[in-house]
C-alpha positions as CSV (number, residue, x, y, z in Angstrom):
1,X,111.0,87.2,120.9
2,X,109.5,88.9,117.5
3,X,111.9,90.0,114.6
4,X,111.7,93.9,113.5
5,X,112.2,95.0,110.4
6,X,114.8,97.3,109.0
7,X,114.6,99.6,106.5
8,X,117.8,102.2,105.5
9,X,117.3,104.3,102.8
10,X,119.7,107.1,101.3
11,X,119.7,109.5,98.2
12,X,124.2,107.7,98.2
13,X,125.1,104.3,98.1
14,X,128.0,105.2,100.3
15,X,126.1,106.9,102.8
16,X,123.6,103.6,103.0
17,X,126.7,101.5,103.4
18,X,128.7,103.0,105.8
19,X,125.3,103.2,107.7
20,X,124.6,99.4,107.7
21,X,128.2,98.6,108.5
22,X,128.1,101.1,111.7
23,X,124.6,99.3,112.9
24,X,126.1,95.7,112.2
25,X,129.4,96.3,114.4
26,X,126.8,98.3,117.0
27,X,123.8,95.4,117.0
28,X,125.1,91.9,116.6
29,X,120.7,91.0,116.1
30,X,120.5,92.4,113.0
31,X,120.5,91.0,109.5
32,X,121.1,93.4,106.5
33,X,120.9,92.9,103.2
34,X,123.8,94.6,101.0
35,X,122.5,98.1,99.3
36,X,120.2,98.1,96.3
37,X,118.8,100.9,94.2
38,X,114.8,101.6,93.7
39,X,113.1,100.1,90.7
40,X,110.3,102.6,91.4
41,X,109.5,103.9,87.9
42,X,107.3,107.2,89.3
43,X,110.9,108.5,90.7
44,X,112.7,106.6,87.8
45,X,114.9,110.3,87.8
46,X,115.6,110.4,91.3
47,X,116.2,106.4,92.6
48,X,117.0,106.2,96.0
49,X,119.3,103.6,97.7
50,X,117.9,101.2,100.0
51,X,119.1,98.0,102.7
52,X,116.9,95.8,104.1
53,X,116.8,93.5,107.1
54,X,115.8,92.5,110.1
55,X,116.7,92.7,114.1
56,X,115.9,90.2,116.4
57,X,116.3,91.1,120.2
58,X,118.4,88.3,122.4
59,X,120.1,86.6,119.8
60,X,123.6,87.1,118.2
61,X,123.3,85.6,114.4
62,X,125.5,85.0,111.6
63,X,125.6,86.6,108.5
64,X,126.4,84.8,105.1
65,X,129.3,86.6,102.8
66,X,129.9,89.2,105.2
């Protein structure tokens, strides 16, 4: 099957986090990346917070350092 990709993006860190560790314990398929803030320099005053990954349907994977 095809992978999808995940975006989660928050104004918090916190709220980002406790988001991707909810949708890990929920969906076994995904991979997420931990949370990073925007580099964007047009909203350099108003960064948001961002996870990425991906989710891949039938198939439990492993995540590194988690």
């Amino acid at each position: 099957m095809s992978k999808v990709k995940i975006r989660l993006m928050s104004t918090s860190k916190a709220d980002v986090e406790k988001l991707r560790r909810h949708f890990l314990k929920k969906h076994p398929q995904a991979i997420l990346g931990h949370p990073r803030k925007g580099s964007n320099p047009k909203y350099a005053d108003a960064q948001k917070w961002f996870v990425y990954g991906d989710y891949e349907f039938g198939k439990i994977r492993r995540r590194r350092g988690d």
